[in-house]
C-alpha positions, 0 to 999 in steps of 0.5 A, a space after each residue: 500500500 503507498 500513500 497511507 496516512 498514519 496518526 501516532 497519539 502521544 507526545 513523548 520520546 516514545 511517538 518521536 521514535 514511533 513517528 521516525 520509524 513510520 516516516 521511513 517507511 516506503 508505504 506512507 505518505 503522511 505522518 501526523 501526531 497528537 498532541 506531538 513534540 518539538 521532535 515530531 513538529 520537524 518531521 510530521 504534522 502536529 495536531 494540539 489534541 490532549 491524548 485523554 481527549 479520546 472522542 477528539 482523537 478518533 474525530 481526528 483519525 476520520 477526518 484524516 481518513 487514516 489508514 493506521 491509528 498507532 497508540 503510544 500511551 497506556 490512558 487512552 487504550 483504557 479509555 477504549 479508543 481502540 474500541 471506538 476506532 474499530 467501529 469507524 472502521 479505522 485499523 488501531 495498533 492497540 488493544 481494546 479496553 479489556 485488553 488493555 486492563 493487564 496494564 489498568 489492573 494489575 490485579 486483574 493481571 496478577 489473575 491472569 498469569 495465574 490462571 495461566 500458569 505464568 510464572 510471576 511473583 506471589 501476592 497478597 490483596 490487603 483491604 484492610 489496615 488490620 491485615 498489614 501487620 500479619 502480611 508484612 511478616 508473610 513476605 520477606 524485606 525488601 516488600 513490594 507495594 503496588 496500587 492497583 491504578 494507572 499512576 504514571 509509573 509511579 504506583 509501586 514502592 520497594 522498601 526495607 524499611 517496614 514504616 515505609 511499607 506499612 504508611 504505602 499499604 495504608 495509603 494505598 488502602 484509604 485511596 483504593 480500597 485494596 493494595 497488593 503485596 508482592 513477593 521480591 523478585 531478586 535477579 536482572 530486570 529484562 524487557 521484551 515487547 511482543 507484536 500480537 494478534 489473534 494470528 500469532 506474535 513477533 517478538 522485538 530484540 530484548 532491552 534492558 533499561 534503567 529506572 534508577 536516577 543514579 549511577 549504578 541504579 540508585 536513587 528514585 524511581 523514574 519513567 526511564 533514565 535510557 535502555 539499551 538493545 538487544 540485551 545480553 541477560 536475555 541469551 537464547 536459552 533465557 528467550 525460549 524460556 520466555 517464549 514457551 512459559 510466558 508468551 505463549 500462554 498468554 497468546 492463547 488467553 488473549 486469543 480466546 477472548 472474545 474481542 482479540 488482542 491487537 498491539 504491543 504487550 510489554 513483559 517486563 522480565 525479572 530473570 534469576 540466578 538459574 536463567 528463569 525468567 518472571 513477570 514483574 508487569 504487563 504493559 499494553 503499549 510500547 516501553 518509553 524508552 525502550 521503543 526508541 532502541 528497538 524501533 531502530 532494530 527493525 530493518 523491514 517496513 514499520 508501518 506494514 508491521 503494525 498494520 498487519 497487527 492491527 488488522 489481525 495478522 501478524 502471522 503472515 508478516 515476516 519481519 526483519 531485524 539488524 544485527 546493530 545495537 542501540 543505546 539511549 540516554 535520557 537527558 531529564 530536566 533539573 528536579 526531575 524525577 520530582 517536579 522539574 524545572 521547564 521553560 528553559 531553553 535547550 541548544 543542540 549542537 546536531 540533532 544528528 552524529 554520523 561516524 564511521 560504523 555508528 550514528 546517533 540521533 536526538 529522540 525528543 519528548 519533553 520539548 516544545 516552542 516558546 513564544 520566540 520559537 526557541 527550543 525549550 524543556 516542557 517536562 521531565 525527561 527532556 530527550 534522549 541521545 540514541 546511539 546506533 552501532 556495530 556493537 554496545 560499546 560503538 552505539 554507547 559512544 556515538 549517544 554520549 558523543 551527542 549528547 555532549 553537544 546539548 546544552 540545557 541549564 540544571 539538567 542532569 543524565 547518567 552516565 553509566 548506561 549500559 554498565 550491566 552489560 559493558 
């Protein structure tokens, strides 16, 4: 198909490398984005929509006559904008809204593994303050506490300290009505996102990414401070492993629903001592910032890939990958991951790092234009530096060598992505 018209919802780094990889493709004529970043506005057509304004989206998708909607963020894929697409008739990469509750209820996708003998962490539901007590003393230091909401990445603590604990039960108890206490998963964190339909899956090139704040993987919690690609603690042995235990099962519960699954399911991968693999979480859509080192991985037609998903049948695609690596590092705004500074102006030096045998480009997400048309930060996590080479070390060196060409007042990044695997 040549000429298509594709619509990316969101605005993040996600959708800038989403939008890059559509606009590559020889299929497309016409990328647009909404609401879009200073990224996207360079490359595709921006469109000011909010994507919680999900009734205004799918307007958009019609009078745009798109022949792919492609959802970035998790809200409106619960909001059930892929729902709503579908009965204009209009191909969505996304699941549906009850699809997408292994992302909006994470008991309902604790539930899920279990009936399907995924392996996963043990928990417990608490609904009551009286049961915290008794439960803490269940599962052993450090506990895991999850609310059972969309919260931005923000929903789950980790602690030693049992007041740190018992405070986020009650919290999450007195806002909720129910927690979950989840055993701690001991081992290295992998993700893997899998393209799949009613017909089959692909699964992209495995990448680990870095939550902490600081170097070597302390501090706060963030969104994703870079990830890197195709991770090595996956190895084959570990992939058939996930494959035959995880992805498999779950590709027969979803294809036996009565609406199928048609998008990304993100399994977020602890691996242990023995090479077993576990899930810590589902997402429904792409990781941030992992899409931004996969995307560059595919070698073959983006859009026809997520097109085919999005119309149920993935199994007839043959998908390529390179045999690259990819490393990104996210530049975030002075206070990040608590509220950041924004406004300021950004330089950049290039937007674009061309070596022998590497490259690098700026993925952006927090960015937009003043009122003097200049550059600035408008979130957290600002961009990121993608570097793309022959092995780890040649694409570390490229997102590092770009990145010391941006220029923003209080920013900060880390410096040691990629450690566990360099």
């Amino acid at each position: 198909m040549s000429g298509a018209i594709v619509l990316v919802i969101g605005g993040g780094g996600r959708e800038h490398a989403l939008a890059l990889g559509l606009a590559t493709s020889p299929s497309v004529s016409e990328v647009h984005v909404a609401p879009g970043n200073a990224g996207t506005a360079s490359m595709a057509t921006n469109h000011a929509l909010p994507d919680s304004d999900v009734e205004g989206l799918v307007e958009l998708a019609e009078k745009l006559d798109c022949d792919l909607v492609v959802v970035g963020p998790e809200g409106p894929l619960v909001a059930g904008i892929a729902d709503m697409l579908r009965t204009k008739d209009i191909p969505c990469f996304g699941p549906h809204s009850a699809g997408a509750e292994l992302e909006g209820s994470k008991l309902h996708a604790k539930q899920v593994m279990q009936q399907n003998g995924v392996p996963t962490a043990g928990v417990q539901i608490i609904d009551d303050v009286t049961q915290i007590e008794a439960a803490l003393d269940r599962f052993q230091p450090p506990w895991v506490v999850k609310r059972d909401v969309l919260a931005g990445g923000k929903g789950v603590t980790v602690t030693d300290e049992r007041d740190i604990a018992r405070d986020a039960l009650s919290s999450a108890i007195a806002s909720d009505s129910f927690v979950l206490l989840e055993e701690f998963l001991a081992g290295e964190e992998a993700s893997m996102l899998v393209l799949l339909d009613e017909s089959g899956w692909v699964a992209l090139p495995a990448s680990q990414d870095h939550k902490r704040v600081g170097e070597g993987d302390t501090g706060p919690n963030t969104g994703g401070m870079g990830a890197y690609a195709p991770a090595p603690v996956v190895t084959d042995a570990v992939r058939d492993k996930v494959f035959e235990r995880i992805v498999e099962p779950m590709h027969g519960w979803l294809s036996a629903q009565e609406t199928p699954y048609r998008g990304c399911l993100y399994v977020g991968l602890m691996i242990d001592e023995d090479d077993d693999p576990y899930v810590v979480e589902y997402n429904v859509r792409f990781g941030d910032p992992e899409t931004q080192v996969t995307i560059p991985l595919i070698s073959s037609d983006l859009y026809q890939l997520l097109l085919a998903v999005a119309e149920g049948r993935v199994a007839d695609t043959t998908p390529e990958f390179s045999d690259s690596h990819a490393l990104t590092v996210v530049l975030a705004s002075q206070g990040y991951p608590g509220p950041p500074r924004t406004g300021l102006p950004i330089s950049l030096a290039s937007e674009v790092l061309v070596d022998a045998g590497s490259s690098a480009l700026v993925h952006h997400a927090g960015t937009g234009h003043d009122e003097q048309g200049r550059l600035v930060a408008s979130g957290g996590r600002v961009l990121a530096s993608t570097g793309i080479g022959s092995s780890l070390e040649e694409a570390r060196d490229a997102a590092y060598d770009l990145l010391a060409g941006i220029e923003l007042e209080g920013s900060h990044y880390r410096r040691d992505i990629g450690h566990r695997a360099l």
